[in-house]
N, C-alpha and C positions, 0 to 999 in steps of 0.2 A: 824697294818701291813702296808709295801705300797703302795702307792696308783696311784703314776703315775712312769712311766719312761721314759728322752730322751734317744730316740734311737739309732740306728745305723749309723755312718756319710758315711765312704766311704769304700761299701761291693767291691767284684773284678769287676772292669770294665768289666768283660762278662756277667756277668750276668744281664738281663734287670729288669728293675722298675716293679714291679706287677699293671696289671690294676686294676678297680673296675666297679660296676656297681649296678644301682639301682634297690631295688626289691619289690617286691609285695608282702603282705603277706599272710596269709594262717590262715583258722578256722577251721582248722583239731582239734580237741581236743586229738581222741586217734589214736597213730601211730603205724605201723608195722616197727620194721626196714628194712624190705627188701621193705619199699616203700618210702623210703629213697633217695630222688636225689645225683647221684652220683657229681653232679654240682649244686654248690648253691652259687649264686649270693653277693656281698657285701651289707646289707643293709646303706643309709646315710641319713643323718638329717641333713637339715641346720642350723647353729647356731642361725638364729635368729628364729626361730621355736622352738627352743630347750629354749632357755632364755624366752622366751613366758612363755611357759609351765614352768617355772621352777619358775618363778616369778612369775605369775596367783595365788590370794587368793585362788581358788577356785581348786580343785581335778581336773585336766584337764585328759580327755581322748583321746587325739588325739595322741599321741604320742604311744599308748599301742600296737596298731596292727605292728609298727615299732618294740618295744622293742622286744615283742611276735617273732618277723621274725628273729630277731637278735641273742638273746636269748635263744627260746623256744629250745623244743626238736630237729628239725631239723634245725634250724642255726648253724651258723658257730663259734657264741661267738663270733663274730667282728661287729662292730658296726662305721660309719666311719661321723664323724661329718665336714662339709664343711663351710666355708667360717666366720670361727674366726677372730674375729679380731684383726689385729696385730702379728699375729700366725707369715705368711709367712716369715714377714720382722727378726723375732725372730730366726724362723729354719734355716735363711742364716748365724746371725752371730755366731750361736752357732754350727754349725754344723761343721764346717770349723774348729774349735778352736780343735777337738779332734784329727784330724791330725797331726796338729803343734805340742800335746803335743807327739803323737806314735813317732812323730820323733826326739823328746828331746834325749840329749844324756843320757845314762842308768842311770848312775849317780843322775839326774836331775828327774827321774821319781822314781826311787826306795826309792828317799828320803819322797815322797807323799805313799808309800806302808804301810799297814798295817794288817800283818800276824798275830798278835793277835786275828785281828777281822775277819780273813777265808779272809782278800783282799777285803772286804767289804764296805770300804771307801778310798776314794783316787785309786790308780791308780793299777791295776790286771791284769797281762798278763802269761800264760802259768800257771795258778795254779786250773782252775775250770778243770774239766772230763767231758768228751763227754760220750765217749762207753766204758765201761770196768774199765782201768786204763791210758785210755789213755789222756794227758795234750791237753787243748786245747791252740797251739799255735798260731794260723788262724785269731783271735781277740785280742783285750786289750777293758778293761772299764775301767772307772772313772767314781765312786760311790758318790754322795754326796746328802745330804739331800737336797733337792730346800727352805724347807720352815723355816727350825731352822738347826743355826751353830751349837747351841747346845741344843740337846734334851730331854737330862736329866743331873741336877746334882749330883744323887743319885749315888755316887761313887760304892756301894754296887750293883746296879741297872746295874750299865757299866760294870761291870765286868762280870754280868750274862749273858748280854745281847750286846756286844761289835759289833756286828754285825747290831743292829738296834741305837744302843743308841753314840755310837763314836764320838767323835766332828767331824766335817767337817775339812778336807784339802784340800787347795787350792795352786793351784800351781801360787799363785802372783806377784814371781819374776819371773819368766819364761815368763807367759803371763799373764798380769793384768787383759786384759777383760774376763777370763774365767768363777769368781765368778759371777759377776754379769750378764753375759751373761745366765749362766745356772742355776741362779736363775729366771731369767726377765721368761723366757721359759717354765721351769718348773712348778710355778705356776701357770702361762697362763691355762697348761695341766691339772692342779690340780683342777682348779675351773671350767674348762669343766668339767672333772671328777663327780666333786660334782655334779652338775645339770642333769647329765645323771642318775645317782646313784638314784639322787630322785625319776627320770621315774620309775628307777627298780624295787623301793621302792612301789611306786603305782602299777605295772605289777604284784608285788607276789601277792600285797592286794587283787588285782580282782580275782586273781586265788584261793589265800589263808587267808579266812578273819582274821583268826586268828594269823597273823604275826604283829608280834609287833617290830622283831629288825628292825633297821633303819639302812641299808648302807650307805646312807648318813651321817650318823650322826657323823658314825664311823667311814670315812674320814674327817670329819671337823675337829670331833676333836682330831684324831691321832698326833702323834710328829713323829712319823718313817718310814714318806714317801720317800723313798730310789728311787733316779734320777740316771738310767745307762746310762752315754755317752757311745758310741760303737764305736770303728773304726776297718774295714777288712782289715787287712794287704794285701798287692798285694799278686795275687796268682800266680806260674810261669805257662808259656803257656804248657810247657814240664811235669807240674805235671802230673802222672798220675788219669785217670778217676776211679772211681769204686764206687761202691753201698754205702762205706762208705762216698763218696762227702757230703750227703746231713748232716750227723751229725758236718762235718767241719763246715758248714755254720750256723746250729744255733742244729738242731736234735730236736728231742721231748721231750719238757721237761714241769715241773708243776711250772706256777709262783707263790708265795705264796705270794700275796700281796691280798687285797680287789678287787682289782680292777685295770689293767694294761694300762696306754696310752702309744701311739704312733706316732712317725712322721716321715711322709714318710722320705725314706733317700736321700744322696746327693752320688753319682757317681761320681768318677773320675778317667780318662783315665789317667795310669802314663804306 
């Protein structure tokens, strides 16, 4: 399944950046949920703590009271890794590029579509569902694998599975630096990915000795790590407010991948 995706580029200029902050963990073993923090902090790990751990021959446990905060029963399932290297300079030039494409002329994007595969590769705008039956038109993505163009040649195998297995489309003529842009990035995020997985990986063992599968493993060696570029179309000032806003914007939903990355996004005032 996959395993990382970039994110969102440019959501509505009103809406502000979410902050973070660092947290402390906890050796609660059994919870109640009514004693449950209504407010729970972002757990972070710096990267070079993280590669430490990751690369140490040895079962390192430094990391587990983090993953546990992160993780456990009462986190958030967010986990936020600082100071990568070469990340930042990655998120500028890829992040900008999914603009460019939302404002390609229709033509030019429908030719990168692929309704075979549910709009799953190449470029998706108004065919997913929020609430009910309603089309989301508020976003567009472009789908591509970061780490194989082509992920299988089991022609039998593509047909089953058209949604993971699809070759990559790239919109090369339009904008050339998009492929390797969102390649260079997406990987970056993949092999963080891998190294935190490992942590995980050791967090069940302590908990649960008898866990033998390896999440890690199973991002290494996957083929259909599926990379979503995102852009937020502007939103008009005159739209109306209503309880239904928050499912325009992303809503509640289940990623089905191992494991989900993310980078923070780029704002712009238009």
């Amino acid at each position: 399944p996959p395993a990382s995706s970039p994110p969102a580029s440019s959501p509505p200029a009103s809406s502000p950046p979410t902050t973070t902050a660092t947290t402390t963990t906890t050796t609660t073993t059994t919870v109640n949920p009514l004693d449950i923090p209504k407010t729970v902090p972002c757990v972070t790990i710096p990267y070079t703590l993280l590669k430490s751990c990751a690369t140490s021959n040895s079962n390192s446990t430094d990391l587990l009271p983090s993953i546990k905060s992160a993780y456990g029963y009462t986190g958030l399932g967010i986990l936020a890794v600082t100071g990568v290297p070469g990340l930042e300079e990655k998120r500028l030039k890829l992040l900008p590029l999914i603009e460019r494409f939302a404002n390609l002329p229709e033509s030019v994007k429908k030719s990168t579509e692929t309704p075979h595969a549910s709009y799953q590769v190449g470029w998706s705008h108004g065919n997913e569902k929020l609430v009910g039956s309603t089309l989301d038109f508020s976003k567009g993505s472009y789908y591509c694998n970061p780490l194989y163009d082509v992920p299988s040649t089991n022609e039998t195998l593509i047909k089953l599975y058209p949604s993971f297995l699809e070759p990559n489309i790239w919109p090369t003529s339009s904008i050339p630096e998009f492929e390797n842009a969102f390649k260079s990035c997406g990987r970056t995020m993949v092999e963080v990915g891998i190294m935190l997985s490992k942590q995980c990986d050791s967090y069940v063992k302590s908990e649960c000795p008898t866990y033998s599968t390896s999440l890690s493993d199973l991002i290494k060696t996957s083929k259909c790590c599926k990379g979503r570029l995102l852009h937020y179309f502007p939103r008009s000032s005159t739209s109306p407010s209503s309880s239904d806003d928050f499912s325009s914007w992303c809503g509640w939903h289940n990623d089905h991948g191992s494991l989900t990355s993310l980078l923070p996004p780029i704002y712009t005032d238009e």
